[in-house]
C-alpha positions in Angstrom: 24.9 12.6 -126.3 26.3 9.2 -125.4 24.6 6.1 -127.2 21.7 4.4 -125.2 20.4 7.3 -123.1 18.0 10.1 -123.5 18.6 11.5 -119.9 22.3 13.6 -119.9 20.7 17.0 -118.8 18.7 17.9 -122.1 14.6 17.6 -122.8 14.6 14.0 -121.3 16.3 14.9 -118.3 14.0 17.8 -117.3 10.9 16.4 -118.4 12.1 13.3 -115.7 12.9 15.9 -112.8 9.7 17.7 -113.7 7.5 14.7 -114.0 8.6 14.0 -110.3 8.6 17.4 -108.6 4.7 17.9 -110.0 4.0 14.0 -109.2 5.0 14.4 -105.5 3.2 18.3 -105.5 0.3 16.7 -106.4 0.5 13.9 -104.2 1.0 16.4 -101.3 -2.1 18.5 -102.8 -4.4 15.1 -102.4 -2.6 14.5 -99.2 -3.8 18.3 -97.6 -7.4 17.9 -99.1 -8.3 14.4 -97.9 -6.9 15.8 -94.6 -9.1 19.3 -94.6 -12.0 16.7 -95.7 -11.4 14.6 -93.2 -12.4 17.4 -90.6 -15.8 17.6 -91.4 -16.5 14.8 -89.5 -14.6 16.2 -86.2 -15.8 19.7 -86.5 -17.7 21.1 -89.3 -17.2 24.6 -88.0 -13.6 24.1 -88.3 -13.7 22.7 -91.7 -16.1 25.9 -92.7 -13.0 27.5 -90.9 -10.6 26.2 -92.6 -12.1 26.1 -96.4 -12.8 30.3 -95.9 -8.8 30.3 -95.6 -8.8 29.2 -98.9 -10.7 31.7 -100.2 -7.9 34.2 -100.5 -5.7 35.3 -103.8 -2.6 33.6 -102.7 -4.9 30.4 -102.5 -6.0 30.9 -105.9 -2.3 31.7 -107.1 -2.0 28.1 -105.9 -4.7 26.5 -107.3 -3.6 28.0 -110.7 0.3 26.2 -109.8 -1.9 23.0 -108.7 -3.4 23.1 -112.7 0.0 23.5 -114.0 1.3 20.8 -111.8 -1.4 18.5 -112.8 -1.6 19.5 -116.5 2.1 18.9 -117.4 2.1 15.4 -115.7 -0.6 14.6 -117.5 0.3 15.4 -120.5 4.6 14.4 -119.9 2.9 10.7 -118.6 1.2 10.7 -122.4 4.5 11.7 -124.0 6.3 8.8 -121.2 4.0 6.4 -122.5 4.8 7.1 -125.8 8.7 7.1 -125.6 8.3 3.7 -123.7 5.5 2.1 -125.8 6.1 3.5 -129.6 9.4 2.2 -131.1 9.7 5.6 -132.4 9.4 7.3 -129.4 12.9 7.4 -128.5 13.6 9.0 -131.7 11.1 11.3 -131.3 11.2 11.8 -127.6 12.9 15.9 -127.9 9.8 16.4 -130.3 7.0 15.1 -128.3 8.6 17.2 -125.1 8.5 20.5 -127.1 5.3 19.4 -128.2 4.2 19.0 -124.6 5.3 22.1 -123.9 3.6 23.9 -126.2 0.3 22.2 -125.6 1.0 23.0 -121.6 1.1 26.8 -122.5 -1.6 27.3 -124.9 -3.7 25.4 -121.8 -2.4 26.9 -119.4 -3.0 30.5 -120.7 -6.4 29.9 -121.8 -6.3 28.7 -117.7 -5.4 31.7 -116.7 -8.6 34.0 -116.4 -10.9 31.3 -114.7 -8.5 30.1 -112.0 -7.1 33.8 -111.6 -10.5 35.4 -112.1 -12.5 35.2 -109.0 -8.8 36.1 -106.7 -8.8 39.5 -109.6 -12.4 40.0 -108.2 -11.8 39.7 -105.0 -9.0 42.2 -105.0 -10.1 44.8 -106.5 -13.9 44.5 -106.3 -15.6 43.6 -109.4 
């Protein structure tokens, strides 16, 4: 790796593209729901319309994406902060990403069953 950089297509690389992609998902998620929000106050039976589309398995499938999305930028953000802010952090930076990683999939398995959950119910009936 060339002297001075942490970003030549390894951890710090992909943490940076995937700190963007989930910062601009989410911005697009906040974007949507201030939007279907914002229809209560033209039509409230369109907004009911509207929210009972979301009310589906895909939409829950999507919800579940939105947690990841939301999860890992919080939690690359911390690890950001750190790089930037601890005068280890560079050293460190490969560490904390695995770290983040790690921490992302443990939550985000234990997220599984009550984001899935209800669209499993819905499907098959239980």
């Amino acid at each position: 790796m060339p002297a001075g950089t942490l970003y030549r297509g390894r951890e710090g690389m992909w943490s940076w593209v995937a700190h963007r992609v989930t910062g601009v998902l989410i911005f697009f998620f906040l974007f949507v729901h201030v939007l279907d929000t914002a229809l209560v106050r033209v039509s409230p039976e369109a907004y009911d319309e509207v929210v009972a589309t979301y009310k589906t398995p895909l939409v829950a499938l999507l919800e579940y994406g939105l947690v990841a999305a939301i999860l890992f930028h919080a939690l690359n953000g911390l690890r950001v902060i750190a790089v930037d802010f601890w005068s280890q952090g560079p050293r460190y930076q490969k560490q904390m990403f695995w770290a983040v990683m790690g921490i992302w999939f443990v939550l985000m398995v234990g997220a599984l069953y009550p984001v899935l959950g209800h669209a499993v119910r819905e499907v098959f009936g239980s």
